[in-house]
N, C-alpha and C positions, 0 to 999 in steps of 0.2 A: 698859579695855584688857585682851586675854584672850591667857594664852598660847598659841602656837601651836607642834607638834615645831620643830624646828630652830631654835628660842630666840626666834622672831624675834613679832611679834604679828598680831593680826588687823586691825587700823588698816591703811589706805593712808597710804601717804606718800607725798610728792610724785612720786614715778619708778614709783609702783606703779600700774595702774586702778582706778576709784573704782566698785564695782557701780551699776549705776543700772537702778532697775526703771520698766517702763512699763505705766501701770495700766489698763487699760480705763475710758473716760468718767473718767477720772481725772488726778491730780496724775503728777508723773513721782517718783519716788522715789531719793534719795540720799543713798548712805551721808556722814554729816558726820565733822568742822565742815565746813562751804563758804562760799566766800567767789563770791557774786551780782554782776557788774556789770551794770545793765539799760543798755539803750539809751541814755535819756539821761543816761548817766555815774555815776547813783546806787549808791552798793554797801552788798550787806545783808548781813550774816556771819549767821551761822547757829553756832552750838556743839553743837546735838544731834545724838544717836549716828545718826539719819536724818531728813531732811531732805525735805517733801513741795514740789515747787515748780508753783505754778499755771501748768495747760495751756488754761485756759478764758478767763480774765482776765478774771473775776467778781469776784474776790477784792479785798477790801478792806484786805488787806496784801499785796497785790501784790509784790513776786515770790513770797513763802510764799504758800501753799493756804492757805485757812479752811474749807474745804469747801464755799463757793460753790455748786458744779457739782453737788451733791446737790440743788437747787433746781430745776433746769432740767426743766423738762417735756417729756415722752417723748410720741410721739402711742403708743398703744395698739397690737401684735404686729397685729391684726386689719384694723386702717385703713391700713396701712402700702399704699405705695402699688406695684402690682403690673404686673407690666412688658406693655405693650399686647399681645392676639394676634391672630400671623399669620394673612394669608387664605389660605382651602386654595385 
């Protein structure tokens, strides 16, 4: 925990907003602890100072990221597929 001017810290607490980054082809990122409840009722605390949580649902600790989503094959900038043209 780090002090911040006016005495108070850099932690959120519960009345404050939690930053939450969102990563391209990535995990969503959030500032911890957090407390996870999935769908069917499971909940995963988390203690670290940021918290990556899976957007892919690859992952084998599911609701945390593993990095899964680094696996996923990309088709190639070149093959990518290109939007049909107009007849003149």
């Amino acid at each position: 925990m780090t002090s911040v001017p006016g005495g108070g810290t850099d932690e959120p607490t519960d009345d404050t907003a939690r930053p939450v980054r969102i990563t391209r082809d990535g995990p969503l990122m959030i500032q911890g602890p957090v407390r996870i409840e999935t769908p069917d009722g499971d909940v995963v605390e988390s203690d670290r100072f940021m918290v990556a949580i899976c957007t892919c649902r690859r992952s084998k600790t599911y609701p945390l990221c593993d990095t899964s989503h680094r696996k996923r094959r990309r088709p190639p900038r070149d093959s990518a597929a290109k939007p049909p043209e107009r007849p003149a």
